[in-house]
N, C-alpha and C positions, 0 to 999 in steps of 0.2 A: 537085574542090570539092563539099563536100556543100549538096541542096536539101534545106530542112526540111519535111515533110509531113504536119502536123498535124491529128489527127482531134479535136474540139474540141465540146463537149455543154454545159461546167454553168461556173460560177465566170471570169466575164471578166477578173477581176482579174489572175486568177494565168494565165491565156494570155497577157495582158499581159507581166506578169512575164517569161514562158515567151521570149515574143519576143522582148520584150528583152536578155535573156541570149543569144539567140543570135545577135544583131548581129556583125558584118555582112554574117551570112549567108542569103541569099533564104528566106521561109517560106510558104509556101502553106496556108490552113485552109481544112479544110470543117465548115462549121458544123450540127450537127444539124438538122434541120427543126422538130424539134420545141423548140428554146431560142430565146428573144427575140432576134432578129438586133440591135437597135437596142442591146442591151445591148455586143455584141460590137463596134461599127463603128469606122469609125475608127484601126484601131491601128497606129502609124506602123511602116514595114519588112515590113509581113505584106499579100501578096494574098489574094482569098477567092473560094475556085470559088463561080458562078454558081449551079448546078446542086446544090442541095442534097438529102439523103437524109434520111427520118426514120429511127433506125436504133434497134434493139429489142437489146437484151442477148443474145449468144450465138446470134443472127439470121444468116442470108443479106445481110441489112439493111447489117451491116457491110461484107461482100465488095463490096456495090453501092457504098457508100460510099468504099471505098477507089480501085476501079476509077474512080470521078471524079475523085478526089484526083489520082489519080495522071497521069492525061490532063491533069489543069489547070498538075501539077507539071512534066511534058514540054515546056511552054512557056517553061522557063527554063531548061531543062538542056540542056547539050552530052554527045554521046553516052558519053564517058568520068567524068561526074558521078556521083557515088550520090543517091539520094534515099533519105532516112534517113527512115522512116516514124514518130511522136513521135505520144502522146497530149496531150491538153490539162493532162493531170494529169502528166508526167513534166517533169523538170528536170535541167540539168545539173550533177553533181556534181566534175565536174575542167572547165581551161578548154574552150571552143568548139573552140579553135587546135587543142589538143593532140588532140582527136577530130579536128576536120581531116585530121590531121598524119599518126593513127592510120591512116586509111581510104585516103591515097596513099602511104602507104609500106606496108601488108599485103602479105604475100604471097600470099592471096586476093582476089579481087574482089569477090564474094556473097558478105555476110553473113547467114547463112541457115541459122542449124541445123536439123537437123528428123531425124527418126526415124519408122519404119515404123509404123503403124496394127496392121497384116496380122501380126500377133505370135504368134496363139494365144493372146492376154489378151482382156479386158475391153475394151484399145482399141478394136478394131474397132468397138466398138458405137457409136464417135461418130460413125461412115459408115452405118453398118448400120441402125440405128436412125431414125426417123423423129419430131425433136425438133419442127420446127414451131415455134421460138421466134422469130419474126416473128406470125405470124397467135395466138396464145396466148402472148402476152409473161411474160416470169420479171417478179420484183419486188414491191414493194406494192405497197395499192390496192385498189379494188373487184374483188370476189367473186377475192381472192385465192390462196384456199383449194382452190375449184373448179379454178381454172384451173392450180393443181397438179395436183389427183387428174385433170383433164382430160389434161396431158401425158403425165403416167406412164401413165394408159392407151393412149393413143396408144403410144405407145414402147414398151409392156409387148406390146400384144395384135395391133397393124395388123403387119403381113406385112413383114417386115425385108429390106433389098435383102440380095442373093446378092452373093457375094464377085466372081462371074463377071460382075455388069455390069461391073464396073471394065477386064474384060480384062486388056491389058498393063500398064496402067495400076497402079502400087505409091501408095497413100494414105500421106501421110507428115504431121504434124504438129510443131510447134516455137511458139516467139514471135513473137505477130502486129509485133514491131515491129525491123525488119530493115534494112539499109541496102542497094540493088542500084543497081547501075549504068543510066543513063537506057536503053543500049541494051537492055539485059536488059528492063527494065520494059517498053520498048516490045512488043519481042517480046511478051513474055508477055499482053500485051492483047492483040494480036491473036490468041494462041493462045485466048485466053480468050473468042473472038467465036463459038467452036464451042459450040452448045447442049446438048452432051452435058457439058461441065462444069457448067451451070447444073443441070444433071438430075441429077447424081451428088454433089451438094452443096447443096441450097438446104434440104434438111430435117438438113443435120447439125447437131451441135453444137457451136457458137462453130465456124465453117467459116471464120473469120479468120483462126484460126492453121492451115491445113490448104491451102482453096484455090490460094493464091500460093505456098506451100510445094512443092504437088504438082504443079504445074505448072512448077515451077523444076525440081524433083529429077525428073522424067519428060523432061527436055531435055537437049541438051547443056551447060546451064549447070550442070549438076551439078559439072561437073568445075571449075569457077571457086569453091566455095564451102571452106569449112577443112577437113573434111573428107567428101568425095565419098561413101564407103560408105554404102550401108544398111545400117541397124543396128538391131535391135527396138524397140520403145519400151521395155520392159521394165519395166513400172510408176514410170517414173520421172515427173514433173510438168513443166508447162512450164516452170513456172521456170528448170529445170535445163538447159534450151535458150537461156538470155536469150544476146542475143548483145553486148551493150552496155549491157546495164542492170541495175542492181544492185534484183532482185526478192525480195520475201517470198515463202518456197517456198507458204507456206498462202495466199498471194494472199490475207490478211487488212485488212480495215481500210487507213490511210493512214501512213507512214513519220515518224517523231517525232525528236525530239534522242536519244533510246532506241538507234535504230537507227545514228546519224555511226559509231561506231564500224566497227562491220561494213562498211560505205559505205565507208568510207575503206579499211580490209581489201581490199576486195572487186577495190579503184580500177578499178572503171567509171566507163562516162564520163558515165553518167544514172541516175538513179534512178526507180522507180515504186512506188506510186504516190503526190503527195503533195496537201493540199488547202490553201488559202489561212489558214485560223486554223490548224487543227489540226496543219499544220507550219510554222507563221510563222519558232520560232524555229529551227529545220531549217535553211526555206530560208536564216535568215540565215546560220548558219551556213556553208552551201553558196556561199553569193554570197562571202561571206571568203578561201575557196578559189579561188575561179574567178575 
């Protein structure tokens, strides 16, 4: 039985929605710190971790975030459940059941793609490198500009970790949004309670799709996921890892009546990413289906 584990920032309306649609199956939010809780409250079917994170674009921020989520999520699950990790912005575009349906009858258990960092490309540099996008947040806003030319130089000039802290350890990245078995996730937190993870990760970039990833694929859960090999990243995008969700390779903008087509091609069982106007008539569309 899947638990729904929704990481949830902007638009109450459409987590509503979000909820709603995934009736009658348990869903756990965690609310940014930084959005109105009062806007959010109330929403029938959904619990909400106590313990909130203010979380920053492309941040460690996130990883902290998830790691709550996911402890609040372990409160409802039995050890053979997945908890399917969902943004406040994704939605489902085939019914609930049939993802259900999808995830006890796989022939893997971890849904968890992910591909090697360590390539000989450019990848590495999202470990390597020293983003800092928690304490120097991405985005608009004040002194905007600076606080670009500020990370690039950080990233360009401060002393880039060596391949050799990692050790045994192979960095692998994929799609922060994955579905693992409660026993899996349990493990994996406590693997995650060793400070050399938080060390070897808290200055990468977007370490949300990497963290939980590299920690799966350096375990024996490797062998539970579709498929187990490491394999380069190969200049390929995350996209191209979704494991369940019908994503824009250019992670552009929000998913329109433009896109049903492709959606429906693609037949995942969620889509991302979409917003409450700007795919009003999307979602209706989508709710037709489902």
């Amino acid at each position: 039985m899947p638990i729904f584990a929704v990481l949830a920032h902007t638009e109450p309306q459409l987590l509503a929605r979000l909820v709603e649609r995934l009736a009658p199956y348990r869903v756990v939010v965690h609310l940014d710190a930084r959005a109105r809780g009062e806007s959010f409250a109330g929403l029938p079917g959904a619990s909400y971790v106590q313990e909130r994170v203010a979380v920053r674009w492309g941040g460690y921020s996130m990883v902290r975030a998830t790691l709550v989520l996911y402890r609040a999520a372990l409160q409802y699950a039995n050890p053979g459940d997945h908890i399917v990790l969902l943004s406040g912005q994704c939605y489902p575009a085939r019914p609930v059941k049939e993802f259900a349906a999808y995830l006890a009858s796989s022939s893997f258990r971890q849904h968890c793609r992910a591909a090697m960092l360590f390539d000989g490309t450019a990848a590495a540099n999202r470990v390597l490198k020293r983003w800092c996008l928690d304490t120097i947040p991405a985005g608009s806003g004040p002194a905007y500009f600076p606080r670009v030319l500020l990370r690039r130089g950080i990233s360009e000039l401060f002393p880039r970790r060596r391949m050799a802290a990692f050790g045994n350890i192979k960095p692998v990245a994929g799609s922060q949004w994955t579905a693992l078995t409660a026993d899996c996730v349990e493990n994996l937190l406590t693997m995650a309670k060793d400070p050399r993870w938080d060390k070897l990760f808290r200055t990468a970039f977007a370490p949300d799709e990497i963290f939980f990833h590299t920690l799966l694929w350096n375990s024996d859960w490797r062998s539970q996921v579709e498929d187990p090999v490491f394999r380069p990243w190969a200049g390929r995008v995350t996209a191209d890892f979704s494991n369940f969700h019908y994503v824009d390779r250019g992670l552009r903008g929000v998913r329109t009546m433009v896109d049903l087509p492709a959606i429906e091609e693609s037949q995942m069982f969620f889509v991302r990413k979409v917003g409450l106007l700007q795919s009003a008539k999307l979602l209706n569309a989508l709710d037709a289906r489902t």
